[in-house]
C-alpha positions in Angstrom: 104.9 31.2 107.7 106.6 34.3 108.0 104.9 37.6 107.8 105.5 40.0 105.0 105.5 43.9 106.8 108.8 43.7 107.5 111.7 41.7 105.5 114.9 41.7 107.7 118.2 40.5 106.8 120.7 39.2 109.2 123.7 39.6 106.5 124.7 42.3 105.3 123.0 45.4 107.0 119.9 47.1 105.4 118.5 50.4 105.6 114.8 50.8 105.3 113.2 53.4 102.7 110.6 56.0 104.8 108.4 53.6 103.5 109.3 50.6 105.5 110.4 52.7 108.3 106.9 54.1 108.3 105.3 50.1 108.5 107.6 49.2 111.6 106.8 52.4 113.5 103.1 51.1 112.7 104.0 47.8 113.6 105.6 48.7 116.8 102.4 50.9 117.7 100.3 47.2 117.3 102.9 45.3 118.4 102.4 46.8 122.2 99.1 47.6 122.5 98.8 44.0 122.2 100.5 43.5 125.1 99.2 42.8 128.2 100.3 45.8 130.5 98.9 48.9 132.3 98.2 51.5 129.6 100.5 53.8 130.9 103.4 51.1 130.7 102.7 50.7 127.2 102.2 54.4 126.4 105.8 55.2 127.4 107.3 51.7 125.5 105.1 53.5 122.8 106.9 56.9 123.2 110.2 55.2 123.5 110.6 53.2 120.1 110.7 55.9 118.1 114.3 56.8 119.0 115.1 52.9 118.4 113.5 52.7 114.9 115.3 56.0 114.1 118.4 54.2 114.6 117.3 50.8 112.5 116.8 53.7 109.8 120.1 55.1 109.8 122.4 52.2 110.7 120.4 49.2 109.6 119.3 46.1 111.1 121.7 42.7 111.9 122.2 40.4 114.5 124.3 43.1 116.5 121.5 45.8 116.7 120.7 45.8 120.1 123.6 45.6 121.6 125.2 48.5 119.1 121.7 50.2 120.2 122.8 49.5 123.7 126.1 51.0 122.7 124.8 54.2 121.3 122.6 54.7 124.4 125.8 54.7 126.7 126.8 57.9 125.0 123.2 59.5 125.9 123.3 62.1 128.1 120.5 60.0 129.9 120.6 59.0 133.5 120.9 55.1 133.9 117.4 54.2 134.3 116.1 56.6 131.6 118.8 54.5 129.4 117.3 51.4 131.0 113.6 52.2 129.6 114.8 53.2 125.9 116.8 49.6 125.8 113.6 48.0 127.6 111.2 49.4 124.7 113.6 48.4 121.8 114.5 44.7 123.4 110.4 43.9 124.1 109.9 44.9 120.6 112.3 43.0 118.9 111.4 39.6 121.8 107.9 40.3 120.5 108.5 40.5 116.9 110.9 36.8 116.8 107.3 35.4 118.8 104.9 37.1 116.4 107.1 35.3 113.7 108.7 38.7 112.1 111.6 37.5 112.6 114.0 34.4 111.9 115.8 34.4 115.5 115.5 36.4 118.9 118.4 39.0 118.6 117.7 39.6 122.1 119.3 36.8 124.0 122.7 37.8 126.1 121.9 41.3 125.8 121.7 42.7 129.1 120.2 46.2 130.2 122.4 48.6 132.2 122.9 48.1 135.5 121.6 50.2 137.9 122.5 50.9 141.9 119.2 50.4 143.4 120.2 52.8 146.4 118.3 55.8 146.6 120.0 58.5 144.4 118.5 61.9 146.3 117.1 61.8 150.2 113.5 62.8 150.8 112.1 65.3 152.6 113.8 66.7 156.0 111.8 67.4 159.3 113.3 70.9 158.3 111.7 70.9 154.7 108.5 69.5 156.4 108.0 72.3 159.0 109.0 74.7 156.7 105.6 73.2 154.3 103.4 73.0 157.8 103.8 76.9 158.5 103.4 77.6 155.0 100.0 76.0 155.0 99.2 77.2 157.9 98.9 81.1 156.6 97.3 79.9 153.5 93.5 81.0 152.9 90.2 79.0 152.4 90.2 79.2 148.6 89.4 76.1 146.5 92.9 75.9 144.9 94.9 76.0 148.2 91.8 73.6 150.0 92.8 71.2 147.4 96.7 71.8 147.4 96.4 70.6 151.3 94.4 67.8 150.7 97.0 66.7 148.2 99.9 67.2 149.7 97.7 65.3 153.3 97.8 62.5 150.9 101.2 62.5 150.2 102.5 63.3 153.8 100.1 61.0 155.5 99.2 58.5 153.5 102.4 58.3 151.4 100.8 58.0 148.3 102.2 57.8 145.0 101.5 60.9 142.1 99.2 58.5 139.9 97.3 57.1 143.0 96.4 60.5 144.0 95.5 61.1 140.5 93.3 57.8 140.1 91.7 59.4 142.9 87.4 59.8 142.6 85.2 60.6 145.2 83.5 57.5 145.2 87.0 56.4 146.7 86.4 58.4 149.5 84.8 57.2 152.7 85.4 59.6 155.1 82.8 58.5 158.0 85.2 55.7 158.2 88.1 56.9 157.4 89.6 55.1 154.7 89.7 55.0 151.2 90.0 52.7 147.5 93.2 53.1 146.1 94.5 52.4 142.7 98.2 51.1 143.4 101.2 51.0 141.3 101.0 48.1 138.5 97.6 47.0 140.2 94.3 45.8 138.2 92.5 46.5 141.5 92.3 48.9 144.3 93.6 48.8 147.7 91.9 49.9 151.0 94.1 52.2 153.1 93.4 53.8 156.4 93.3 57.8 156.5 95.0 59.4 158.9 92.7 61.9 160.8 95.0 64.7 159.4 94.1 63.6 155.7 90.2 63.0 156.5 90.1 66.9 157.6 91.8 68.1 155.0 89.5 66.3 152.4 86.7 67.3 154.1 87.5 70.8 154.2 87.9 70.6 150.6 84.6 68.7 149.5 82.7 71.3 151.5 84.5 73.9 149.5 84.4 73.1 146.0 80.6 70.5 146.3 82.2 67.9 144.6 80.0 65.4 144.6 81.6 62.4 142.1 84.0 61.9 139.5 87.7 62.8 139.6 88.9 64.0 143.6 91.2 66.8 142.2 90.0 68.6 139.0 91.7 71.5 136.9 91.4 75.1 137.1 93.1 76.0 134.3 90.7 77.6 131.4 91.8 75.1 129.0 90.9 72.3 130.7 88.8 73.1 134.2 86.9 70.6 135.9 88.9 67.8 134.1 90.9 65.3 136.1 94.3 66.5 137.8 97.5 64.9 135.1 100.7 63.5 137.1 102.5 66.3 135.7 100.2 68.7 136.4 100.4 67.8 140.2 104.1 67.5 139.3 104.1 71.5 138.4 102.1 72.1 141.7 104.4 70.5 144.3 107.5 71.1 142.6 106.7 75.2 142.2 105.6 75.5 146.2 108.1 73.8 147.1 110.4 76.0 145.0 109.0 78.9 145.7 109.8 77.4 150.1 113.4 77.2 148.7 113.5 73.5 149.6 114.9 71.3 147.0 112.5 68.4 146.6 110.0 66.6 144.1 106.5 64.9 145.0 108.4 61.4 145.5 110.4 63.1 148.2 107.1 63.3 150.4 106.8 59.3 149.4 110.5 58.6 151.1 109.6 61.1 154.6 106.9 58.7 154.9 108.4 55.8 154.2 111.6 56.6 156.4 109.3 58.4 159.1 107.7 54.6 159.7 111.0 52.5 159.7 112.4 55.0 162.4 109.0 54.7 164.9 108.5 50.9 163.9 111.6 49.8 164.6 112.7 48.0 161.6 109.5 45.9 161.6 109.4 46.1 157.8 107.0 43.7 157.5 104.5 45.8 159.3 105.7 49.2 157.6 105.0 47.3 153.8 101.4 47.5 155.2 101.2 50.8 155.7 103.6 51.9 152.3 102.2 49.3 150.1 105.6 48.1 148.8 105.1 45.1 146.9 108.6 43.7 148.0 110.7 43.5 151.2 113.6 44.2 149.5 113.1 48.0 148.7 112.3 48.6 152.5 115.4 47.3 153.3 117.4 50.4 151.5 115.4 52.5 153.3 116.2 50.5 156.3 119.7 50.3 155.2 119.7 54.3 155.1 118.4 55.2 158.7 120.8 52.8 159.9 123.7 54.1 157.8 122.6 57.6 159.4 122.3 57.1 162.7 125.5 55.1 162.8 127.1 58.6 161.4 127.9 60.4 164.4 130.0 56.8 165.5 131.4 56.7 162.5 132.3 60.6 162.3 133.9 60.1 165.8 136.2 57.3 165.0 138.7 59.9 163.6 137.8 63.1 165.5 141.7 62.6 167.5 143.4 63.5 163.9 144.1 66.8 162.7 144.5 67.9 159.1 
């Protein structure tokens, strides 16, 4: 038995009225949340439809529409992965609507997402941009806010942390008598133990004895509007990207993520297996680029010298 919300047509095209256009955006809002991913993964597929629904509006709906969806999306001024997620929302939807029983048949099936070069598209951190950061911090006073913007950036440098595990971050996660610490990973239902690095445990410190902190969220607001409330991705976003900024170094919060990452592969030798323990990658495979990377530069010089007897 097929459901009533929405009647779709294969032949000829439709356009919905605002009313039926206003029934699949609520559809699509019920159709993910029954899906069985992380909240934030199905926030963003949330946030994403919109623009796909805006185009079954004005173009109608056929056999063809994701892949003239697809089409559109290739003249997007989006980069290939932010392309990737818009398709991603729109093709989950449609998969999920043909099992709910909305639909007659999967429209989905041969249409393939964009294809993506899974090398790293911008290089992390230098040991440049990292001294440059040290010496900053170095002149910087005891205040609460700049306590807590070392303990942060500790977690990123040390521990190689990712933005929403320092976020997830509570007090209770904390054990600094044995220096380690609960973390929420990436796409995980439960936390992860990780070592601290003595750098990281002092910097914590410094900051609990600071600000008294004695549970709930590890890095809480100062702004007016929302002080005391847990720290927001972006909000640590803003943070690291305006020191670094105002440094004149041209990086992002990830970049700290691919020092740390790199910084391992180059002292462990290529023993991946034992650097995945330490960065919490989930598969070999990403390692490898990193591997592939170092390689790649330290090969340079070789490379570089191979045509140094020509002159141009």
């Amino acid at each position: 038995m097929k459901h009533d919300i929405v009647t779709v047509s294969f032949v000829p095209l439709i356009t919905l009225n605002k009313d039926q256009h206003s029934d699949l955006y609520t559809l699509s809002q019920k159709v993910f949340s029954g899906l069985d991913l992380s909240q934030s993964t199905i926030k963003d597929y949330k946030y994403r439809i919109g623009q796909f629904l805006d185009y079954v509006n004005s173009s109608g709906f056929n056999h063809n529409t994701l892949l003239n969806y697809k089409r559109q999306l290739i003249k997007c001024d989006f980069s290939v992965s932010t392309k990737n997620k818009y398709f991603i929302s729109a093709k989950i939807f449609l998969r999920e609507l043909y099992r709910l029983d909305y639909l007659e048949k999967d429209i989905t099936i041969n249409v393939k997402g964009f294809k993506q070069n899974h090398q790293h598209k911008k290089d992390g951190l230098s040991d440049d941009d990292i001294s440059i950061l040290q010496n900053h911090c170095k002149t910087l006073q005891p205040t609460p806010e700049n306590l807590r913007l070392k303990a942060i950036i500790s977690l990123f440098l040390f521990q190689g942390l990712r933005q929403i595990e320092v976020c997830r971050l509570d007090i209770k996660d904390i054990d600094l008598k044995n220096k380690c610490a609960f973390v929420h990973g990436k796409g995980r239902d439960d936390k992860e133990l990780i070592w601290l690095h003595p750098f990281t445990v002092k910097a914590v410190k410094e900051y609990l004895k600071c600000t008294r902190f004695k549970d709930g969220a590890l890095f809480r607001s100062n702004s007016n509007f929302c002080r005391n409330h847990r720290l927001t991705t972006k909000s640590i976003r803003t943070i690291i990207k305006g020191l670094l900024n105002d440094l004149g170094i041209d990086g992002t919060t990830h970049g700290f993520r691919h020092f740390f990452t790199t910084r391992l592969i180059k002292s462990y030798k290529g023993e991946l297996l034992t650097v995945s323990k330490y960065t919490r990658h989930r598969s070999i495979q990403m390692l490898e680029v990193y591997n592939d990377e170092v390689i790649r530069q330290e090969d340079l010089p070789r490379f570089y010298g191979v045509f140094n007897e020509l002159k141009f």
